[in-house]
Structures are given as C-alpha cells and as structure tokens.
N, C-alpha and C positions, 0 to 999 in steps of 0.2 A: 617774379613772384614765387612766392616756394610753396607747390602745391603737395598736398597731403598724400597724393599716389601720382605717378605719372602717366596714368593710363586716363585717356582724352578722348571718349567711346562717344557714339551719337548712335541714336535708335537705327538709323540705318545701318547702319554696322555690323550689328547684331542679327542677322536674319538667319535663322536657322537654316541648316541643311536637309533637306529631305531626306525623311526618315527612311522612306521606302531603297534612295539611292545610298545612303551609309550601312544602308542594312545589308541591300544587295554588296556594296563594296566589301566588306567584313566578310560575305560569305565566298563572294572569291578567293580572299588572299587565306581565309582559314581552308577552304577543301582542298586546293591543288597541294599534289604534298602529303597527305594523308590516306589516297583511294590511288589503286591502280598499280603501285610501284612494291618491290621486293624491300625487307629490312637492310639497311646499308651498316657498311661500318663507318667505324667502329663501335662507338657506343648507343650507335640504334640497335644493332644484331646482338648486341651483348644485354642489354637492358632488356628485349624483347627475349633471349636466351633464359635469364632467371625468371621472368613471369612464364616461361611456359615450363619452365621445371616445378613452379609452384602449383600451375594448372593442371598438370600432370600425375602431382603427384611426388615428385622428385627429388624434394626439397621442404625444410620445415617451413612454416609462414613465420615464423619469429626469427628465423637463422636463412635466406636463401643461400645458396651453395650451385655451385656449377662444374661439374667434374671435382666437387670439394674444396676451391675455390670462393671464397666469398665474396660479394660484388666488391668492385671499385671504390664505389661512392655509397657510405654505410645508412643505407636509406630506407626504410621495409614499404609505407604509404602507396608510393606509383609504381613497384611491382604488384602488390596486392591489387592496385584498381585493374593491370592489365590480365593479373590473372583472372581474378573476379568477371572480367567481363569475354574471357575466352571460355568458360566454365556456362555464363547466361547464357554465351549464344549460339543459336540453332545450327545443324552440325553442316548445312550450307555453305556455314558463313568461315573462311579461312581465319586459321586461329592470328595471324598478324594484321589481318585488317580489323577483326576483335577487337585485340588489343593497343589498337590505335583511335577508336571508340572514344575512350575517355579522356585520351589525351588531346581532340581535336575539343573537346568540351571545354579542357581545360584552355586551352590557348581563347576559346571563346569568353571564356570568364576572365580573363587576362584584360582583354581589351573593355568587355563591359565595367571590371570595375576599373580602370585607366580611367571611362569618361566618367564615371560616376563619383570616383578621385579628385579628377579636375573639377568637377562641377561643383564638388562641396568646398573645396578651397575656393574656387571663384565666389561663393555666394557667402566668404569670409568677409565683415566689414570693412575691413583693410583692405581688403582685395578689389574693391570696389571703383567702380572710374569718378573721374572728380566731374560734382555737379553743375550744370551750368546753372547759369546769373538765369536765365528766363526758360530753364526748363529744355526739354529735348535730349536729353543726356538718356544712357543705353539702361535701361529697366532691371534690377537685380538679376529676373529668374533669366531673362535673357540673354544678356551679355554673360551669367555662367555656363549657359545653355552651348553659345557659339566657343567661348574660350573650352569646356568639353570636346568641340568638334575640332578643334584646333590641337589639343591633347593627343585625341584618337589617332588624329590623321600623322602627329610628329611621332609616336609610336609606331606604326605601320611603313613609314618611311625610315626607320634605321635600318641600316643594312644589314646589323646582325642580326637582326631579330628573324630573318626570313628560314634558313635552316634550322639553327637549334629549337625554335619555337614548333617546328614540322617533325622532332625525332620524337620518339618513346623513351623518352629519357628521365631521370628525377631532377633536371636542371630545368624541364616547361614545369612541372609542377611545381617547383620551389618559385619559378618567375609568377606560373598563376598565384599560389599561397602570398607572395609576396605582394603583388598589385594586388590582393583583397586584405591583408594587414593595412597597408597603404590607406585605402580606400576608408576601413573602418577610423584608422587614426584620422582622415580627413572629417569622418563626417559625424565623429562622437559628440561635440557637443549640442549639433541640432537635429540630429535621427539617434537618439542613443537607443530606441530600440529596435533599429536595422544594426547599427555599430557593433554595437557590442556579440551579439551573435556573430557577427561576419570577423570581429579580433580574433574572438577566441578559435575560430572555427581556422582563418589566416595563421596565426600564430601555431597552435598546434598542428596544422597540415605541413607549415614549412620545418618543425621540428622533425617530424616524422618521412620529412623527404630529404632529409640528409645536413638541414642545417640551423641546427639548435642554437647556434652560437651568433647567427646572424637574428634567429627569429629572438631573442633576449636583446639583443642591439637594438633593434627595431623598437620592441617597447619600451624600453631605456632612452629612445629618445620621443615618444609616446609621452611617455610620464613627464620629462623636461619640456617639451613643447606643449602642452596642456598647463603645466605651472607658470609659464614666463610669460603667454600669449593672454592678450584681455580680452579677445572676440568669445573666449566664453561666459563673459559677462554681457556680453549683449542682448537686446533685449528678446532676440528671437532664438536665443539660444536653452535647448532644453537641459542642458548636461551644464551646471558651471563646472569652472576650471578644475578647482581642488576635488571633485566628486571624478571629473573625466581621468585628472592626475592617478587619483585612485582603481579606476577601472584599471588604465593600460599597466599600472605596478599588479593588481590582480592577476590579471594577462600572465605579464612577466613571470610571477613565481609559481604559476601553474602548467607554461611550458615548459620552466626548470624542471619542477618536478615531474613530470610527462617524460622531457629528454632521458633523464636520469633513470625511471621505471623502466623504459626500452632501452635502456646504455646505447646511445644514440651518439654520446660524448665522444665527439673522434677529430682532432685536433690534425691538418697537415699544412703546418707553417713555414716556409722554406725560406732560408737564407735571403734577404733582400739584398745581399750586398752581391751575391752569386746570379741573381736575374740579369735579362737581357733587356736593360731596360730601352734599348732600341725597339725591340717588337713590344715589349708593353707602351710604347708610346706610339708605335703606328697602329697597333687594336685600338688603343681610346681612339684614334684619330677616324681611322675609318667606320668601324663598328659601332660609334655611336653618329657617326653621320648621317642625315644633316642638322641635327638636334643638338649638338655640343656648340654648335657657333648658336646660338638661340640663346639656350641655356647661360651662356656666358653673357648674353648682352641683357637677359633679364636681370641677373646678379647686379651688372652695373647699374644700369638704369632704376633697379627696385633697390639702391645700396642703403637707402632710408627706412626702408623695412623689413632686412634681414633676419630679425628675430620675430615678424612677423609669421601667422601661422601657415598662411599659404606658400612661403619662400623658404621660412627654416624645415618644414616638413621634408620636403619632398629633397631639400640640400643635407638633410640628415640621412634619409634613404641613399640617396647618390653617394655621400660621400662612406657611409658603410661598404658598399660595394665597390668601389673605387681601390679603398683599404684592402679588402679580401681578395680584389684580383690582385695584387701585385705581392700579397704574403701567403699566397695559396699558391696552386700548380696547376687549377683550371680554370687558367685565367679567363679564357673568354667565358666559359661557365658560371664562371660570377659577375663580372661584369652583363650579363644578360639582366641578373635582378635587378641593377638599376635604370634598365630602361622604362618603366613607369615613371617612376621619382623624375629620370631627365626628359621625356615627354612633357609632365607636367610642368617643369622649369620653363623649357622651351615655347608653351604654350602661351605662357603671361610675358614673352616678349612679343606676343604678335599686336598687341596694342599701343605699341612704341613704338612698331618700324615704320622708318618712312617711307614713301613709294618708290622710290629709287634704291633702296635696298630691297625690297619686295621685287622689285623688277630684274636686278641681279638673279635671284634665287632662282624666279622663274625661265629665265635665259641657263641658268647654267643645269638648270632638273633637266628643260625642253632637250638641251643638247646630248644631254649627258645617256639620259634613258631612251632617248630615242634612238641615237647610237646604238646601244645594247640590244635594245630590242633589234632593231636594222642587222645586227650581226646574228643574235639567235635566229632569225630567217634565212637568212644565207647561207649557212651552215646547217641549214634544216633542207634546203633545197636543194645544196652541193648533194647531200645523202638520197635522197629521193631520184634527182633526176643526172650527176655527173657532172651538171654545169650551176656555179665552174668548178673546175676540178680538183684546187689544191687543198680546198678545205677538208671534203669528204678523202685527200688523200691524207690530208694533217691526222684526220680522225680515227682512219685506218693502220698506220704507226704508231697511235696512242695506244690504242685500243683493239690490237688486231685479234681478229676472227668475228668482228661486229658485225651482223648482216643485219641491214638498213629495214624498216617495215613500216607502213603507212595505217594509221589508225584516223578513220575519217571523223570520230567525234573529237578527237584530239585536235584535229586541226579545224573545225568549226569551232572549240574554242576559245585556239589560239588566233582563230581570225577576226571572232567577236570582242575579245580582248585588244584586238590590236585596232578597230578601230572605234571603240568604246573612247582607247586611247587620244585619238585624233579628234572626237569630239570634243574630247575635254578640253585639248590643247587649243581647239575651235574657241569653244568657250571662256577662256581665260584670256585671252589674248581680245577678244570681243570688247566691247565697250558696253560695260552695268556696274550697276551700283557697287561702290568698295562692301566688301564683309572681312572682317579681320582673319578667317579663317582659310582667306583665299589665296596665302602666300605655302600652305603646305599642301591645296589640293594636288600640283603636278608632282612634288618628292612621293609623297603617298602613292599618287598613281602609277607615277611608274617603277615604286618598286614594288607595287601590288602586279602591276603589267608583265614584267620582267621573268619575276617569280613565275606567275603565272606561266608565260611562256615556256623558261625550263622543264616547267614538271608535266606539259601535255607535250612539244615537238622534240625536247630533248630525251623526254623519262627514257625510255627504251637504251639510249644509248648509255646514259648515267647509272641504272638499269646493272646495267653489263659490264658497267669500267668500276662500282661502287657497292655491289652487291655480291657472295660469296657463292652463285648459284654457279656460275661456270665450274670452279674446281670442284662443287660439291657432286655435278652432273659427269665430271672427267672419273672420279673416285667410283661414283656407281657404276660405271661403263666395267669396272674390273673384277665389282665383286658381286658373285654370284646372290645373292640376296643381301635384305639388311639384319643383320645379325650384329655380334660380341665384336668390336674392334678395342684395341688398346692405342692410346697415345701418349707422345711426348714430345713437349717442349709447346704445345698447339695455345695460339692465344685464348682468351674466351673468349672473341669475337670468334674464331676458329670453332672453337669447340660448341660455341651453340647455334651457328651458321650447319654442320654437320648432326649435330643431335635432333636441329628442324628439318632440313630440310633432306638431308639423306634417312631418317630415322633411324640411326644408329643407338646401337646402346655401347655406350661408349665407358671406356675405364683407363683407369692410369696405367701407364706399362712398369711393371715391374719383372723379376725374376722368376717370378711365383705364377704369373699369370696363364692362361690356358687360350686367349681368345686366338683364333686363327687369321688377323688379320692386326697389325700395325700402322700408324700412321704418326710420320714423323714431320717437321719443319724441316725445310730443307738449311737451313741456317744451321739449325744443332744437331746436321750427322754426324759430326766429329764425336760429340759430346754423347752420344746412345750409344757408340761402340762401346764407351766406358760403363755408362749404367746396365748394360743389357746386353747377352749374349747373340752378338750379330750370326752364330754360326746357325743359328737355329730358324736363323729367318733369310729370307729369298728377295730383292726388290724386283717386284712387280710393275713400278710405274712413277713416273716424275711429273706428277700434274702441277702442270704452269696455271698462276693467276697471272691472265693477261697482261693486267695494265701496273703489275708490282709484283716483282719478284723474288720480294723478303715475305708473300706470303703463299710462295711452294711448297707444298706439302710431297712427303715421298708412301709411296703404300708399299709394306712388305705384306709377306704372306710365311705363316709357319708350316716349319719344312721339316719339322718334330716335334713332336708332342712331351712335355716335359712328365 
C-alpha cells in the first residue's frame, strides 16, 4: 500500500515529557559553562576582549578595535549585548560573567525556538501520521508536541553544540538568530503574527552578527519554500502561500539593506580545492553526531515528500551551512548554524525507527557516555586523592604547576548529575509504554551529563590549561604597578587576556614610544630586533604558558629614555 507519510503514530506514543523535567534538563546543560570559570581562548578571550573595550570606553560601538586591530569575525550585535550588559551591571558583579549574561539567554532562545521550530513543522499537514481505519491514531497538537521533544533532545545531544554554544562568541548568536529565522520561516503560515516579528527580528540579528550572506540564504529559501509547498492552503492556515512568499522576500531585502547601512558585507571564501577535506569530513561526522545518522534515514524514508514543508525547510537550512563550512575557514563555526535545521531532520525520523534500531542507539549512547563520564571521575579522583596515580601524573606533564582544589558544591553536582544519569538509564532500559521520543533521551542525557561533568570536577584544571590568567599573573609578579606597556607580535587573545585581567594600558611598540615596559611573543624575538631598538631595552623575564609554548610572552624593561 503506498501510504501518504510513513510515519505510523498511535496516541500512546505521543505522551509528552514532563514539562518541569525538560525544563529542569535545559537548565543544566545551559548553566554549567557560563558561571564559575575565567574567559578561554581563543575566541572567548578575544570576543570578551572587544566587548570590554566598548564597555570601557576604548573603542567606537560602530568600529570595535582592539590594540587597533579590528575583530576577526566582522560582527558589531554580540559585542554590543556583552558590552551593554557589563555597563547594566552592578559593580559586584565581575565584568566577564556580565557579559556572559546574554549569551547564556541566547543559547536559551536557541533551544526554545528548535522546539517551537519542530513543533510547527510537525503540525504541517504533510507532516502528519497516517490515519487509522477505526481511529486511535496520535492527535495533531500531540504528536507535534512529542516530535518538538524529540527536536530538542537531538539538538542537545550533538556533540558540537556543547563548547561553542558555552563561549561569548558572535558564532551562539548567529546559531541563536538562526534557530529564530528557522523557527519564524516554520511557523509563518499558521502564527503569522508570532512569525513575522521573530523573521525579521532572526534575520536582522543574524546580519548584524557577522552573517548577512547566510541571513539572505536563509530567506531566499523562505520565499521558495512558501511558494512550492500547499500546507499554506490549508485550511488552518492563517498566512497563504503567495502572501508568506512575500513576507520572507520583505525579510530579505530589508536585511540587504541593514547589511549594507553597517557594511557588514565581508566575503572569506577559500579555495575548495586547497581544503583538508579529510577534517571536513571527520567534523560533519562527529560534530553533528548522533543526529547526522537520523537525519539521513528521515531523507530516505520522507524521499516522497521532499519538497514538502517540514523536510525542504530545515534541508534548506542544513544544506546552506553545510556549503559555508566547507567555502569559509571557520568551519566548525558554521557548521554550528545547522544544528537546528539537522535536529529537526532527525527528529521526524523517530517515527520510522524500528525497535531494534532504537535499541542499537540506546546500547551504544549507555556505553559510550557512561564510559566518559566513568573516566572524568577517575581522573577527578586521581587529582584529589593520588590514587591511582598515572592519571593525576598524565595531568601534571600536561599541565605542570596545576595545584589540584576541592570545591564541595562542584562535586554535589557532579554527583547529582551523575546519578540523575543512572535513573534515567534505570528508566529506559525498564519496561513502559513506547513514546517516539525515547530513542534520544540517553544521547541527550549524557551529553548533557558529560558536559556537565567537565565544567564542575574539571573547570579548575581546564581553568589553568585554557585560560591566559597564569602568564598574565607571571607578567605582574615583575612589574612594579599597572601602567603604559608597549607590545609586539601579541595575538588578540594575548592582548585582551592582559588589558583584562592585568589592566594594562597597553600600546603598539614602535620607535617613538616612551612606555617603560615591552612585551613581546616569544616566537617573533628575532623579528623586534629589526623593528625596534633592542639596545634600549633590558629583558627582564620569560613567562611560560604552561600547557603551549607558542604562547610565551618575553617582558623587557627600558633602560633609556628616548
């Protein structure tokens, strides 16, 4: 029989997940990560670097600049929110955990509209599971309701998503911007006035965060998915087609125009033939894992309605970013935006799989993350107590001068996580009722677990192998207050790791300059003897970062006054 969808749902199936425990789930994986720990590099210290020269003072809000330098990634949006919100708050409050405020908000709005994304695609009539002969089949609001929790949870279990989504970067705010473009293109023709505010509001944030050329992609396939799909003739639909078609072109030519008023237009397309297309094939593999095997078997299984609205959207999104990581240079940074779009792929194959693939999944998350976890304890214990001993030796040749410290909320928990974990796996493994969304609660949980993990038993040591506070603490040891320094060659991770946290006022070294104090890389001392009259200056000190030693810095000191 050739059935209209191949999704075969029964009201049991569909039972939601407790709101209170997705809720609570969402706030674990969003806090740890955000409270507690020092800006890392590279591009957390450098991103957090430009918001606090704007907070400062230091810098224009339409040009940020960093020793004169201007950012990386040509973005103004998520420096603004982080300076904005070092400037709001109380002087308490340490200006990096400020400005990591809005960015934990963002990651929160990430995930909200993921399920609110999936939920309007599921509640697409195409989307729909096929009715039975005498009724019992899974209820519209329903079955969107649990395929959302299915969404949620395959987004939360990619493995990329755990770091970059935790930094102070314009790459969470381009993925938040993006899952709320997402979200608005899913749900324009039956909420068009939640939609349309949240396009334009998605579309323009992700212009203004560095990526105009992807936010015009995005509505570009807006407009063509709105024209070719007929669920906006349907009868519960508020928006038809040709009016939604017109919204998302609206979109479009008024984030052009936007991009273009900020000259936001910044083009870095590198050679595809020059890529290492080895590592771009082991990033898709594991960074979008375990969602990329989903994803692919929704494709086949839904291959009848491709140009359907709930499969083309979200294969429109994927496949935009897919393009960008591999003709851009930050790649995993772009690949990050299509983890909504592949969530939601992944999502509408959970009413296809059969139990014996559901069963695989579960065997291989149980092992996988339990594992992991099983090792960040042992290596948390090695540190603590000596036994056993190779690990806390491993960690000490990583990382040497690391003294080990015990934070008792940290390990309550890490303890309550870890056997929150063991209930679940209690749970799953039990005998109840199928719900379709029960094949990604263990990948969810334990890379919610894991994560977790690192950032309460590990922080401290990660801390100290990933944060610029040791050389910056070696540097003050020699110099009599903080005053006028001059440098060169210093990355901007360098330079706004020492402008925070040693409060330097810091300047470019030239010939001309007066300050009584240098600071070079140790990489390009060769290279200073040539720019800069070395007779004039004394070195005073060769501060080692422990755990890399391409980021030694040397300190002179002047020994005449020009």
């Amino acid at each position: 029989m050739n059935q209209p969808t191949p999704a075969i749902v029964a009201q049991d199936a569909v039972r939601r997940l407790p709101r209170i425990a997705l809720l609570l789930f969402c706030v674990a994986y969003v806090v740890p990560g955000f409270i507690g720990r020092e800006p890392w590099k590279n591009a957390d210290i450098t991103a957090f670097g430009y918001m606090y020269e704007l907070a400062t003072g230091g810098a224009s809000w339409l040009a940020p600049q960093l020793l004169g330098q201007p950012p990386e990634f040509d973005a103004l949006l998520p420096y603004w929110l982080g300076a904005w919100a070092m400037q709001a708050a109380p002087a308490w409050v340490v200006p990096d955990f400020a400005a990591r405020l809005p960015f934990a908000l963002l990651l929160a709005l990430t995930l909200a509209a993921t399920w609110y994304g999936v939920y309007s695609l599921a509640r697409s009539p195409r989307a729909q599971p096929v009715p039975f002969a005498f009724g019992g089949e899974a209820s519209p609001a329903d079955y969107a309701r649990a395929m959302a929790d299915g969404g949620l949870l395959a987004l939360i279990a990619s493995l990329g998503l755990a770091q970059l989504s935790h930094e102070t970067t314009p790459a969470l705010a381009q993925l938040a911007f993006t899952a709320l473009a997402f979200f608005a293109i899913a749900a324009l023709p039956r909420r068009p006035g939640v939609a349309i505010p949240c396009l334009f509001a998605g579309l323009a944030g992700l212009a203004l965060s560095g990526a105009p050329a992807m936010a015009v992609l995005f509505a570009a396939g807006g407009v063509v998915v709105n024209l070719f799909d007929g669920d906006g003739e349907a009868e519960e639909a508020s928006l038809g087609r040709w009016k939604a078609a017109a919204v998302s072109a609206a979109a479009l030519a008024i984030v052009a125009a936007l991009a273009t008023w900020f000259d936001a237009w910044q083009w870095r397309v590198v050679d595809g033939f020059a890529r290492d297309w080895r590592s771009i094939g082991r990033l898709l593999l594991w960074f979008t894992w375990p969602a990329w095997p989903l994803a692919l078997w929704t494709l086949w299984r839904w291959r009848r309605q491709l140009v359907s609205r709930h499969v083309a959207l979200p294969l429109w999104f994927l496949a935009v970013s897919i393009a960008t990581t591999v003709a851009t240079p930050s790649s995993d940074r772009s690949l990050l935006l299509g983890l909504p779009a592949l969530a939601a792929l992944a999502a509408f194959a959970l009413p296809t799989l059969s139990r014996s693939v559901g069963a695989l999944i579960d065997w291989f998350t149980l092992l996988f993350f339990s594992g992991c976890a099983f090792i960040i304890w042992v290596i948390w214990i090695s540190l603590q107590t000596g036994v056993p001993a190779k690990p806390a030796a491993n960690v000490a040749k990583l990382a040497p001068g690391f003294e080990p410290s015990f934070s008792a909320l940290a390990f309550v928990a890490a303890l309550a996580a870890t056997l929150a974990w063991a209930w679940l796996v209690k749970w799953r493994t039990g005998r109840h009722r199928s719900v379709i969304w029960k094949s990604l609660v263990l990948p969810a949980g334990g890379a919610a677990l894991c994560w977790l993990l690192l950032m309460t038993l590990w922080l401290p040591v990660l801390d100290f192998a990933r944060s610029y506070t040791p050389v910056v603490r070696g540097v003050a040891r020699h110099i009599d207050r903080p005053g006028c320094v001059e440098t060169f060659g210093l990355s901007r991770a360098q330079a706004a790791a020492f402008r925070y946290h040693g409060q330097l006022d810091m300047r470019l070294a030239s010939r001309e300059g007066n300050c009584p104090w240098l600071l070079v890389t140790s990489d390009l001392q060769p290279a200073v003897s040539v720019a800069l009259d070395m007779r004039r200056w004394r070195l005073v000190a060769s501060i080692r970062r422990p755990v890399d030693a391409h980021d030694n810095v040397l300190l002179y000191r002047r020994t005449a006054v020009q």
